[in-house]
C-alpha positions in Angstrom: 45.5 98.8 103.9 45.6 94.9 103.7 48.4 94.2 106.3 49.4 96.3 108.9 53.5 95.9 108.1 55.3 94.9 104.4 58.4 93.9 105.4 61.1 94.7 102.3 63.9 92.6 102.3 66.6 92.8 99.5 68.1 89.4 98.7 71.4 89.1 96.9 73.5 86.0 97.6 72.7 84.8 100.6 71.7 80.9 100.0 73.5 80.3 103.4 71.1 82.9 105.8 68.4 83.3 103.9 66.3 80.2 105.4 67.6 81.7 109.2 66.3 85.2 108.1 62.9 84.0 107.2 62.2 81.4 109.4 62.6 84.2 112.2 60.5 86.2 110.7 57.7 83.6 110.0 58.0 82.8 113.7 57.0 85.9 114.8 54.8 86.1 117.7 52.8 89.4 115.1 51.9 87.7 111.9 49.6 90.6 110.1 52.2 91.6 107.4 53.1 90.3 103.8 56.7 89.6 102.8 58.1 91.6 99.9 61.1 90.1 98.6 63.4 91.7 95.9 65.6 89.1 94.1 68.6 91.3 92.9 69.7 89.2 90.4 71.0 86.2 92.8 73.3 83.6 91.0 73.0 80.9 94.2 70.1 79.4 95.2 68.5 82.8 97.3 65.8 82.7 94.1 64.7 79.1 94.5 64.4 79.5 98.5 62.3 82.2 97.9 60.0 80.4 95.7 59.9 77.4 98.1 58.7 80.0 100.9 56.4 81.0 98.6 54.2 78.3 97.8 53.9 77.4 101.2 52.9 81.2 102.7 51.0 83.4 100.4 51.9 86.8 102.1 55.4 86.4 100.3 55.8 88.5 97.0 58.6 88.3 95.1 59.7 90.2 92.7 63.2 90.3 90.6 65.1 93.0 89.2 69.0 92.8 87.5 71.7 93.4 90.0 70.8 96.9 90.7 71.7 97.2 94.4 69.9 96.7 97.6 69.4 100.9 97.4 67.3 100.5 94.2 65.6 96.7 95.4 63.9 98.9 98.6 62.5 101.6 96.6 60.9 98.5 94.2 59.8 97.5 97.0 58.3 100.8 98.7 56.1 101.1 95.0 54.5 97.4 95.9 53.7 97.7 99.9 50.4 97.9 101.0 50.8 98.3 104.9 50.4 101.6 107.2 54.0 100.8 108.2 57.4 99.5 106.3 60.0 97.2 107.8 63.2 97.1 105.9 65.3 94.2 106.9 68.2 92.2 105.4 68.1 89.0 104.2 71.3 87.7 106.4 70.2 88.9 110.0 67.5 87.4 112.0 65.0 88.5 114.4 63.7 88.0 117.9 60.3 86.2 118.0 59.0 89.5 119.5 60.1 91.8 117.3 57.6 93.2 114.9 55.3 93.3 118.4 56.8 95.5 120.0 58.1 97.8 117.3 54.7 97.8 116.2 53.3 98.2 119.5 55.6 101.1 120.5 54.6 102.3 116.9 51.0 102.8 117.8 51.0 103.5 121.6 53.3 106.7 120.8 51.6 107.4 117.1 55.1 107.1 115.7 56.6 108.4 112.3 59.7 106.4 112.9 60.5 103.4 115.8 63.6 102.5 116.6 65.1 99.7 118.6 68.5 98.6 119.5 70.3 95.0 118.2 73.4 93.0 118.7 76.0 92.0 116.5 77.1 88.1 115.5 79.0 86.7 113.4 78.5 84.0 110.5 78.0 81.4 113.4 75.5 83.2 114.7 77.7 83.7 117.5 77.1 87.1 119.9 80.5 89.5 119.4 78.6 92.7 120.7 76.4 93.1 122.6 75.0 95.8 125.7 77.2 98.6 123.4 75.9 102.3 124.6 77.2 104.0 121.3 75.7 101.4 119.0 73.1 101.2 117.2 71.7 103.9 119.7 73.5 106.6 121.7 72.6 106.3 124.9 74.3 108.9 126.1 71.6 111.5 124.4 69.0 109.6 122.9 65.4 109.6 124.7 63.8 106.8 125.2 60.3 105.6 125.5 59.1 109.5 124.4 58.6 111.2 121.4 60.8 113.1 119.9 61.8 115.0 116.4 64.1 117.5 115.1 63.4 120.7 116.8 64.3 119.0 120.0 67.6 117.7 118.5 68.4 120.5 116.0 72.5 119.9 116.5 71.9 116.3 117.8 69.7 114.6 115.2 71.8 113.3 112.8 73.6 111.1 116.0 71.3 109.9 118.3 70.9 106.4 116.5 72.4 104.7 113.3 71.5 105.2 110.1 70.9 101.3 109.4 67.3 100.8 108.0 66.7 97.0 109.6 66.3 98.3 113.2 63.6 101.2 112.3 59.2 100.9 111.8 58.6 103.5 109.6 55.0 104.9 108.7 54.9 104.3 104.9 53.0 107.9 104.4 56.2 109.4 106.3 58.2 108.0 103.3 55.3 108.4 100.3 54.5 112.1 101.5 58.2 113.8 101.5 59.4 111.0 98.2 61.9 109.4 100.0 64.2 107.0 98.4 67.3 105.1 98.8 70.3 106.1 97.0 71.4 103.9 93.9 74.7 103.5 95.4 77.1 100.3 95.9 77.3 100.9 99.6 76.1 103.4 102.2 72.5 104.1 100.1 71.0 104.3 103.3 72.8 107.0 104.5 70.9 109.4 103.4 67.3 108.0 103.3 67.5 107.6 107.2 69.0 111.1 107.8 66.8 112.4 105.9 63.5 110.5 107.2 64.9 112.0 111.0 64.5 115.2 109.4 61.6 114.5 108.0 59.5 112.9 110.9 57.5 114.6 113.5 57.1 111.8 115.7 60.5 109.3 116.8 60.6 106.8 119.1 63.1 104.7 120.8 63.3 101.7 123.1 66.6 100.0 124.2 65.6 96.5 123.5 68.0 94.0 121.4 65.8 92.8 119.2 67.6 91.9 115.8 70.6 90.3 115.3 72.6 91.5 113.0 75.4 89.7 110.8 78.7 91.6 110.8 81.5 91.7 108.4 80.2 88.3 106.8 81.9 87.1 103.7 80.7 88.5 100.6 78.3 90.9 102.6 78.3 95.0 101.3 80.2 95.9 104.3 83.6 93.9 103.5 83.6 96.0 100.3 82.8 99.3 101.4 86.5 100.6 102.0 86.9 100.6 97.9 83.9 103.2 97.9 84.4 105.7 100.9 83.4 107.7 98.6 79.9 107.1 98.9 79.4 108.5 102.4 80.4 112.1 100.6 77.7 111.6 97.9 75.3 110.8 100.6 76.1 114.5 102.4 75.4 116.2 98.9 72.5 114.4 98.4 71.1 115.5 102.4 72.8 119.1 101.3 70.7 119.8 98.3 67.5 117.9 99.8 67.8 120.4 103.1 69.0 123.0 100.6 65.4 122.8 98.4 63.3 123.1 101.5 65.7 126.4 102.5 66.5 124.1 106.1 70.2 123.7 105.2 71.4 126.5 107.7 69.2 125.3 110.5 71.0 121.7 110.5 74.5 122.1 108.8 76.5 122.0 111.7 75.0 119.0 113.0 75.0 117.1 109.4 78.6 118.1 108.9 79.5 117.0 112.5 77.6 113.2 111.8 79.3 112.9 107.9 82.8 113.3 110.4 82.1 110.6 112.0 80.6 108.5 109.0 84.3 109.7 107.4 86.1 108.5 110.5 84.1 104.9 110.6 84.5 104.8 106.7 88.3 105.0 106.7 89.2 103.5 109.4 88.3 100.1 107.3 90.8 101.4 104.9 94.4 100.6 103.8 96.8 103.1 102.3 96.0 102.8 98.8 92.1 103.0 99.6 92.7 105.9 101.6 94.7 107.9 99.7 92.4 107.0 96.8 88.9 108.4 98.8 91.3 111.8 99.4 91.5 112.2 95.8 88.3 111.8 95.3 86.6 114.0 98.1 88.9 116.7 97.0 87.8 116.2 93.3 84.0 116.1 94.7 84.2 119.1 96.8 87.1 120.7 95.9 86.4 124.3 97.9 85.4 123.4 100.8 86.6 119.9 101.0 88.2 121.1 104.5 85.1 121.5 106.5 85.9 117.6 107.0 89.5 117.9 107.8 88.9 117.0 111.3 87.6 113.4 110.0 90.7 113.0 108.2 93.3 110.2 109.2 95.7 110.4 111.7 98.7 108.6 109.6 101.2 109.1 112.4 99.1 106.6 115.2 101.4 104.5 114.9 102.7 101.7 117.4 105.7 104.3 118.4 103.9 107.1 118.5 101.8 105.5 121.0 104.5 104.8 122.7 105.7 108.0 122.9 102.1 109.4 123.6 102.0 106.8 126.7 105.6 107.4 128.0 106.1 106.1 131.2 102.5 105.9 132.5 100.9 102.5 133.3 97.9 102.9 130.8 94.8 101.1 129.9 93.1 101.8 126.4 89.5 102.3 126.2 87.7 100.8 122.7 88.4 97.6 121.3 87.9 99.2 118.1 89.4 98.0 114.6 91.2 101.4 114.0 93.4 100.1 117.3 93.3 96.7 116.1 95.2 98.3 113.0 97.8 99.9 115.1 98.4 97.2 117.3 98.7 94.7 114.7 102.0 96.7 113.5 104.0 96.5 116.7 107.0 94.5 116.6 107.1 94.0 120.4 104.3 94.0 123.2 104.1 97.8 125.0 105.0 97.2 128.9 103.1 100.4 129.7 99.4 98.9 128.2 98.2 96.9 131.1 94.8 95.8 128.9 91.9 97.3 126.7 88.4 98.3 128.2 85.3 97.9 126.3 81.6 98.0 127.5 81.4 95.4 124.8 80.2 92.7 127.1 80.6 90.0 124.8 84.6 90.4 124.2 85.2 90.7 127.6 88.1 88.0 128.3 89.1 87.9 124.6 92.2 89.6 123.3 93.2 92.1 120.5 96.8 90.9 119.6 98.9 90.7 123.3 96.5 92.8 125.1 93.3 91.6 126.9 89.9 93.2 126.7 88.2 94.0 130.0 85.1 95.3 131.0 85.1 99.3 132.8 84.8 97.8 136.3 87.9 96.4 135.9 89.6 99.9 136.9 88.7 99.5 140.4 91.3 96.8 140.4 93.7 97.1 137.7 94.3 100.9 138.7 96.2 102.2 135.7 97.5 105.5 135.5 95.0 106.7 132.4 93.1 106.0 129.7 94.0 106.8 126.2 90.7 106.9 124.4 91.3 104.8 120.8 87.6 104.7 119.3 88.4 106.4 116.1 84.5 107.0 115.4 82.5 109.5 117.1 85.6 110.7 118.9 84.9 114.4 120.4 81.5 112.7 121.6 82.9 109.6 123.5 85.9 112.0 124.9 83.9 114.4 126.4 81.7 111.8 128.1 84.4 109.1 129.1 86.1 112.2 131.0 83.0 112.9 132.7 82.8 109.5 133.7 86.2 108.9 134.7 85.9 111.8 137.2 82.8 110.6 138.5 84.1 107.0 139.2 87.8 106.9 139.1 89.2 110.3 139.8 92.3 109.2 140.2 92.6 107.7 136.8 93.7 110.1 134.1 92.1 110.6 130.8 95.0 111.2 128.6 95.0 114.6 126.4 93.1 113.2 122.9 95.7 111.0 120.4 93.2 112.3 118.1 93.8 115.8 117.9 96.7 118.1 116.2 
């Protein structure tokens, strides 16, 4: 091995980042790794800021390739690395100066197959708008940390426990090499299946909760403000797990925890949609899978949350709402007049505490010791059953006398 981490970074567009990305990543206070680069057919300047990095810092490689998709750039790049581990990161996010330390310290001190650490969101300012969240990109609620862990001591919990994104994870190249991983060639959500699969696959996983990349969300022209017009690829990406699991003859062992994740992928996934891009992923999964289809039926949209029906749901009750998440957003956006009965929206989202979605102001959980509502309607449309049972738990812990209302999400 001639560097201890190649670091694969797809680059499609991103002129405006791409300096910020690197420059973090040359700062670093670990600097035993070479810089792998795949050009996927830019048409800004990414190509000649790559080239300038180059000539000054010979661990860059770049390669090119026709606009094939970031899925197909990281597999280029897993046939060119040399290192014992891989890094994939994207090419508009940027990193702490400790970053590759620790992750490959934590790599080595627990002999890990896979390392995980947590991050924070901001936006094309570079501006924090998440931070501290305890669903995201970790669950805190059941993943271990700082001990190593794999699949048999997850079997149901696996495929949840952190998410999917590849820019957050170490992974031990032969990990990858051994079981022929690769990224699907798909416009969005190719890395659904690679990192389910590679939790299946590792013996050793290991996880600290320390933000150590900042990641850039929902910018302009990024994969993710596109991804509604392809829900369609989080489907493909259960298939692809399904027959993978299915060739080893493991598919019974986890199929109730891979069809319980892929409902919350569907949730997450069509919550970004409008009508027309929703009605146009139910054609399709039907067409897909069209017997059994239903085993996701839970994931399905609730097309009657609307503004009156929350209303109706709330009654007389003086209510707080508990996510500032953009399927509420949605809803709220509709209503014609502000609801008396919502007193505010909590979020353990520190950084939106203060800020507002539509008339309603976001506040932070300890806020209920003062602002006493009635209950909480839980309105995170992702992960639902999960957050439900745990927010009740909570609720009765802390603030017995505040009521978790009876789920909107549920028939």
């Amino acid at each position: 091995m001639d560097t201890k981490i190649s670091i694969i970074i797809p680059v499609y567009n991103v002129e405006k980042f791409l300096k910020e990305c690197l420059d973090s990543i040359l700062h670093q206070t670990f600097q035993d790794y070479e810089i792998i680069c795949i050009d996927d057919g830019s048409s800004d300047r990414s190509l000649d800021i790559l080239q300038e990095y180059k000539r000054k810092d010979n661990r860059f490689v770049i390669i090119r390739q026709k606009h094939f998709g970031a899925g197909a750039a990281r597999n280029l790049g897993i046939k060119y690395a040399k290192s014992k581990y891989l890094q994939f990161l994207d090419a508009d996010d940027c990193f702490e100066p400790t970053f590759l330390e620790e992750m490959y310290r934590h790599a080595e001190k627990f002999n890990a197959d896979i390392t995980v650490c947590s991050a924070r969101k901001i936006n094309s300012d570079g501006i924090t708008i998440e931070t501290n969240n305890p669903l995201w990109p970790l669950n805190l609620d059941k993943v271990p940390l700082e001990r190593v862990f794999n699949r048999k001591n997850y079997p149901e919990d696996i495929f949840g426990l952190f998410c999917v994104v590849p820019w957050n994870k170490l992974y031990r190249k032969n990990l990858i090499v051994d079981n022929n991983l690769e990224f699907q060639n798909l416009s969005s959500s190719n890395d659904l299946a690679f990192s389910h699969i590679a939790s299946i696959c590792a013996d050793r996983i290991v996880v600290f909760n320390k933000e150590l990349v900042n990641y850039r969300y929902n910018r302009e022209g990024s994969i993710a403000k596109y991804r509604a017009d392809n829900t369609i690829n989080i489907i493909k990406a259960f298939l692809y797990i399904k027959t993978f699991l299915e060739k080893r003859n493991i598919y019974a062992d986890f199929e109730e925890g891979l069809i319980k994740a892929f409902i919350n992928h569907i949730r997450a996934g069509i919550s970004q949609c409008n009508k027309e891009q929703y009605q146009k992923f139910l054609q399709e999964l039907k067409m897909l899978l069209p017997d059994y289809w239903q085993i996701f039926k839970p994931a399905l949209k609730k097309d009657y949350i609307t503004p009156e029906y929350l209303k109706n749901f709330i009654g007389e009750k003086k209510v707080m709402l508990w996510g500032a998440s953009l399927f509420i957003k949605q809803v709220l956006e509709q209503e014609k007049t502000q609801n008396p009965n919502i007193i505010g929206i909590i979020d353990k989202n520190t950084a939106l505490e203060g800020k507002k979605i539509c008339n309603y102001t976001i506040y932070s959980p300890e806020a209920l010791s003062y602002l006493k509502p009635d209950g909480i309607v839980l309105t995170v449309f992702s992960n639902n059953e999960t957050i439900y049972y745990s927010l009740n738990k909570e609720l009765k812990e802390k603030y017995p006398e505040i009521v978790l209302l009876p789920n909107i999400f549920s028939e």
